[in-house]
C-alpha positions in Angstrom: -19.4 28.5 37.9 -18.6 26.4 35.2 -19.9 23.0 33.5 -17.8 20.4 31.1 -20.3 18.2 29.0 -18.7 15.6 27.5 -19.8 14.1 24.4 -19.5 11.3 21.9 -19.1 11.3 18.0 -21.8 8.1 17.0 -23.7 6.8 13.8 -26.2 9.2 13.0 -29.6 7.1 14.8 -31.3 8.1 11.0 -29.0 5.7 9.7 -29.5 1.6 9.3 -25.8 0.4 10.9 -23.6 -2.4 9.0 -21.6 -5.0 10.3 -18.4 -5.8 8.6 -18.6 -8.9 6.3 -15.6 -10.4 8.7 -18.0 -9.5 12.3 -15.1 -7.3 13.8 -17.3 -4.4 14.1 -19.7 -1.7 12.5 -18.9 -0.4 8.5 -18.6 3.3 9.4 -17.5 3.7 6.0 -19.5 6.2 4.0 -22.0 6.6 7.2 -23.1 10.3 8.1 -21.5 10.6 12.0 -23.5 13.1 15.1 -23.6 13.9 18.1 -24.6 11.4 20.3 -28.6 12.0 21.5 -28.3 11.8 25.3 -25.3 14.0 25.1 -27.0 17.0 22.7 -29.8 16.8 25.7 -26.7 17.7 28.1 -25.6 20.4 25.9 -28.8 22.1 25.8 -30.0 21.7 29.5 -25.9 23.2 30.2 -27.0 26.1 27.8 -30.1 26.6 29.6 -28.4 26.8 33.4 -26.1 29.6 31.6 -29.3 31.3 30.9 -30.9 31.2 33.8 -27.9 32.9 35.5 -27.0 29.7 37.3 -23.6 29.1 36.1 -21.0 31.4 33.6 -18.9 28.7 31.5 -20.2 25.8 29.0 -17.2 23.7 28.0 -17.7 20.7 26.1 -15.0 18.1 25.6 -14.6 15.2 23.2 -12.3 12.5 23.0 -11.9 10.9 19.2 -10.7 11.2 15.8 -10.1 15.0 14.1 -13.3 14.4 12.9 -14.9 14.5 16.0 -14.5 18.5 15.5 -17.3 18.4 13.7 -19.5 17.2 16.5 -18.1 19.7 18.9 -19.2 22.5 16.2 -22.4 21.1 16.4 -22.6 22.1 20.1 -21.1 25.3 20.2 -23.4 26.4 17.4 -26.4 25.3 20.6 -24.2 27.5 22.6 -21.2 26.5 24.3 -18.3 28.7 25.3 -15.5 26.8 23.6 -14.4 22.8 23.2 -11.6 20.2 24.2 -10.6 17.9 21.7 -8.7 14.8 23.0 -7.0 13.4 19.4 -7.1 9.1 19.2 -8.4 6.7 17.1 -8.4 4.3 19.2 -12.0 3.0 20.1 -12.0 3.2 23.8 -13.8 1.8 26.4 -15.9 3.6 29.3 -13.6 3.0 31.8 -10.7 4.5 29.8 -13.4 7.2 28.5 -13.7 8.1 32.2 -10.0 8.3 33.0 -9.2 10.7 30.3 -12.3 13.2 31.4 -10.9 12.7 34.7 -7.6 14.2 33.8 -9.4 17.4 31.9 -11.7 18.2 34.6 -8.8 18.0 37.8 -7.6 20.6 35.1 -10.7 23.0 34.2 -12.2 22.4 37.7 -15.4 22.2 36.7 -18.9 22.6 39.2 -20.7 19.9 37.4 -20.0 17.8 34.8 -22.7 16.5 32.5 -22.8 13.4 30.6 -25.7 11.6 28.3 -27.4 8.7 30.0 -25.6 6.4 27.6 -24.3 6.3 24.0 -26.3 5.0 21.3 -23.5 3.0 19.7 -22.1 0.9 22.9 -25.5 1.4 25.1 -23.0 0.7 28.0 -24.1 3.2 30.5 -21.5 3.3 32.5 -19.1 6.1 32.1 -20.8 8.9 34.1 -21.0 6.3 36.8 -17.2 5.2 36.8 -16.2 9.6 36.2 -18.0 10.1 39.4 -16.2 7.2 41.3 -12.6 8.1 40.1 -13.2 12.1 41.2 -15.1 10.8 44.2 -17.8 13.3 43.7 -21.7 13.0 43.9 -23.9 11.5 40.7 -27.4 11.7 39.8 -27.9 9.7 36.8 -30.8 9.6 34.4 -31.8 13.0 35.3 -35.4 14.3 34.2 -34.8 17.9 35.7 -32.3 19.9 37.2 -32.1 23.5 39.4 -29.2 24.5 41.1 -29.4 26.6 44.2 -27.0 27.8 46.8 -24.4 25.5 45.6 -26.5 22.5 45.6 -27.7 20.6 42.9 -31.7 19.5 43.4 -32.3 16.7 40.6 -35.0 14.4 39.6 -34.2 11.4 38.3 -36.0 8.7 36.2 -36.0 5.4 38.0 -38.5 2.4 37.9 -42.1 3.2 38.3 -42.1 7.0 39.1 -38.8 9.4 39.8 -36.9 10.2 42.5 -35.5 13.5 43.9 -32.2 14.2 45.5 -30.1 17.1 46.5 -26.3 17.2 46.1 -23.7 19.8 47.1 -21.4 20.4 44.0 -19.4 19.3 42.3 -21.9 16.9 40.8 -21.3 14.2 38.1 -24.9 14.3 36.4 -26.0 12.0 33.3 -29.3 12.8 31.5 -32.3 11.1 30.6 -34.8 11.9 27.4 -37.1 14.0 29.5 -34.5 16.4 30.4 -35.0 18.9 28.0 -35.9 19.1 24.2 -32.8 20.7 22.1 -33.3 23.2 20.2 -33.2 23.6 16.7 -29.3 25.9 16.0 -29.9 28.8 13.4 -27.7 29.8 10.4 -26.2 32.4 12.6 -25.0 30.7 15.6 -23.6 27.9 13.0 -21.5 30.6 11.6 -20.3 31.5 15.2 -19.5 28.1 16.6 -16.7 28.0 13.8 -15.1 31.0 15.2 -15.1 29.6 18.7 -12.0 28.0 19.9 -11.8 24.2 20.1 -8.5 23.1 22.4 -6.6 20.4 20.9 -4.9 17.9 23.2 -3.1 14.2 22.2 -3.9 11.4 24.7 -0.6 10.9 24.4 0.4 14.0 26.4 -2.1 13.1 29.3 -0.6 10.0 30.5 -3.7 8.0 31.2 -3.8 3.8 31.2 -6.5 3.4 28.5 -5.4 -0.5 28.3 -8.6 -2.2 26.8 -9.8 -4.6 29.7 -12.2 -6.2 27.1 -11.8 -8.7 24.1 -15.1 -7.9 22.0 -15.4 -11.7 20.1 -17.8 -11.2 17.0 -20.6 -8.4 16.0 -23.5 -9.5 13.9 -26.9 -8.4 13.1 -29.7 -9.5 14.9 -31.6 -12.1 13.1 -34.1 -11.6 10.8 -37.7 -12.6 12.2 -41.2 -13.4 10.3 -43.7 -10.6 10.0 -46.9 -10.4 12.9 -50.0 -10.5 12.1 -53.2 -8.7 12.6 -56.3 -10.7 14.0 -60.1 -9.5 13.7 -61.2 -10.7 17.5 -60.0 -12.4 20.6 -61.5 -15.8 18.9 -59.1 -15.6 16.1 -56.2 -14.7 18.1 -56.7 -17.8 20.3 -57.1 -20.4 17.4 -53.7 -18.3 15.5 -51.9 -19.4 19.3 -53.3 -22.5 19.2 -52.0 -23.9 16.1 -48.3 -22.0 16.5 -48.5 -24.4 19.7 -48.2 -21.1 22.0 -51.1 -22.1 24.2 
């Protein structure tokens, strides 16, 4: 059995994000790049069902710049098998994300595919969703835990006020929440492995996929800047702070 994780090359979350002086988008100049958070939390809980016997294969596959290399190293130092890199610089949206993992996967034939919830640049939260709808497969998305038994895929997933648990038969599109799993910290050695592992190179050219942008993004600015709170001693000062901001 075998599982593709895809994930995203994204502004470290460490770092404090610019706009660009003319509001056309983020200053990634200069700006240390990692793997998307959601999407590491795939790559371990992948490395984990290899562990545990359940499946054979960890493949992850990115779709970016030659720099996005770098992030694939990242997870085959956690422990993946070996990497897809789909070459573009074009900033693509979900929908166009999803076509192109749509086109690797009728190819690798994956058992499940594993996405983060969401990436921490866009926030759209949609791309594991629309994957699932173009292979016509099963999804569980926001997934807190996972076990895979007799081809079926038992998940929990994070909805509002409590979790929910559903069983699907594979292949399974699954996108993960933060209480997944905790990744683990990559030693020295497996960082000197992962750059021996093979990463597959492929132009998006050469896979033939509409990745027309259906989107027109206007103006990007930083949210504005707002006046420090305050701290109160009782309940009798907070009331009199309201009343004379006109609150109550």
């Amino acid at each position: 059995m075998k599982i593709i994780v895809a994930v995203k090359r994204v502004v470290d979350h460490n770092i404090k994000i610019r706009v660009k002086p003319d509001g056309t988008g983020v200053d990634l100049s200069h700006v240390k790049m990692s793997m998307n958070p959601f999407d590491e939390i795939a790559v371990e809980e992948a490395i984990r069902q290899r562990e545990a016997g359940k499946i054979s294969e960890v493949v992850l596959v990115s779709i970016g710049p030659e720099e996005a290399q770098e992030t694939l190293r990242a997870g085959l130092a956690i422990g993946a098998d070996r990497a897809i890199l789909v070459k573009t610089e074009e900033v693509l949206e979900p929908l166009a994300i999803a076509k192109i993992l749509k086109t690797i996967i009728l190819e690798e034939k994956p058992n499940m595919v594993f996405l983060g919830k969401q990436a921490i640049d866009d926030e759209s939260n949609q791309t594991g969703q629309m994957l699932a709808a173009l292979l016509g497969w099963g999804q569980a998305t926001f997934a807190s835990h996972l076990n895979i038994e007799d081809h079926q895929a038992i998940i929990t997933r994070e909805v509002d006020g409590g979790t929910q648990t559903i069983c699907l038969p594979l292949p399974v599109v699954m996108t993960t929440d933060l209480r997944l799993n905790e990744p683990r910290y990559t030693s020295l050695p497996n960082i000197i492995k992962a750059k021996k592992k093979p990463i597959e190179q492929k132009a998006l050219a050469d896979l033939c996929v509409d990745t027309r942008a259906r989107l027109t993004v206007l103006n990007i600015e930083e949210p504005q800047s707002r006046q420090a709170g305050i701290k109160v001693a009782n309940v009798a000062e907070l009331v009199s702070t309201l009343k004379k901001t006109s609150c109550i």
